[in-house]
C-alpha positions as CSV (number, residue, x, y, z in Angstrom):
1,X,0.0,0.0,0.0
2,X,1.3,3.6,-0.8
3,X,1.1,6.8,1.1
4,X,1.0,10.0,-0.2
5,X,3.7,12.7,0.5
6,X,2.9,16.4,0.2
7,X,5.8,19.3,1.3
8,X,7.8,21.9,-0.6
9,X,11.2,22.0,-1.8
10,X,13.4,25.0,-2.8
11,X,13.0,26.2,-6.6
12,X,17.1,25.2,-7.1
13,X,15.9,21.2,-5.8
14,X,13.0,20.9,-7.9
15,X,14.6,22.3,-11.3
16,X,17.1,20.0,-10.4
17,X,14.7,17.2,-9.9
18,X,12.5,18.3,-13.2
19,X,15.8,18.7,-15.6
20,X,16.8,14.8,-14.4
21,X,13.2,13.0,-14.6
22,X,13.0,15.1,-17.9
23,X,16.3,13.2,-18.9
24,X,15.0,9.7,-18.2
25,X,11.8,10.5,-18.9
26,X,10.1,10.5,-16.1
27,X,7.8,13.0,-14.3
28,X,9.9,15.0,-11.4
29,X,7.2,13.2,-8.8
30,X,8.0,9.4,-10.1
31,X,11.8,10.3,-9.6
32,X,11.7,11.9,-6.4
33,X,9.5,8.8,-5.0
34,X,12.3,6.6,-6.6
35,X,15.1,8.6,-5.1
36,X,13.3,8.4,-1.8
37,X,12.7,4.4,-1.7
38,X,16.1,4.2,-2.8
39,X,17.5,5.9,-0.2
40,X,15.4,4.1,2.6
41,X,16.9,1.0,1.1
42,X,20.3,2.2,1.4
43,X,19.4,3.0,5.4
44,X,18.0,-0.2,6.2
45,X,20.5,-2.4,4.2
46,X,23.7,-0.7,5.8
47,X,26.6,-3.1,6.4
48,X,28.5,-1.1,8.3
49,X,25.2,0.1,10.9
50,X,26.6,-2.8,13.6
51,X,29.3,-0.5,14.1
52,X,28.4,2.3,14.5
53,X,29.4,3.6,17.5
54,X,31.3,0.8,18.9
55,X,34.7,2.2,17.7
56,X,36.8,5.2,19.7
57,X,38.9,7.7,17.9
58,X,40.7,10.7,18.6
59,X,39.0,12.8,16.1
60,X,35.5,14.2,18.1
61,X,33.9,15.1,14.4
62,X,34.7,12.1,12.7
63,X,31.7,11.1,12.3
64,X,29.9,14.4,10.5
65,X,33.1,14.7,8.9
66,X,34.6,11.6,8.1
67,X,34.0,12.0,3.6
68,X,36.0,14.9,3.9
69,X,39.2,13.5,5.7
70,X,38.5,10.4,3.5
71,X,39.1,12.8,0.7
72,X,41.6,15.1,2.3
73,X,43.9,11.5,2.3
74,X,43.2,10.6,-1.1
75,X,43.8,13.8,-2.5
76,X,46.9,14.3,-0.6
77,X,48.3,10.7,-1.4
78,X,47.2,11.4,-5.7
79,X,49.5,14.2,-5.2
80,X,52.2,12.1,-3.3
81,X,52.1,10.4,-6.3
82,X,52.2,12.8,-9.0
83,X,56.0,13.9,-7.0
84,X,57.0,10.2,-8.2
């Protein structure tokens, strides 16, 4: 059984939205509920959920932050490399 959703987005989000359903052709409403299961499945399905938490660190923002120190190390060790 489906539910309906109603709310408002900002203009930028739903030209977004509208310029990629156009692209597939599909209407901005179809994609967004797409995007939407697709993310829940993501949630529920996570791997790595058993752990979080359970591991201690000395970086107190590692978790809100951790893509951008990912990054940060991948980016510094491409350029590590580029000096070879």
């Amino acid at each position: 059984m489906g539910h309906t959703l109603t709310f408002e987005v900002p203009e930028k989000v739903y030209d977004s939205l509208r310029k990629s359903a156009a692209h597939i052709g599909q209407l901005p409403e179809v994609l967004a509920a797409n995007l939407l299961a697709e993310a829940t499945e993501r949630l529920e399905n996570d791997p790595l959920e058993e752990f979080i938490g359970t591991l201690k660190g000395s970086i107190p923002n590692w978790a809100d932050s951790h893509d951008q120190y990912i990054g940060k190390s991948v980016r510094n060790s491409m350029d590590n490399t580029k000096d070879n």
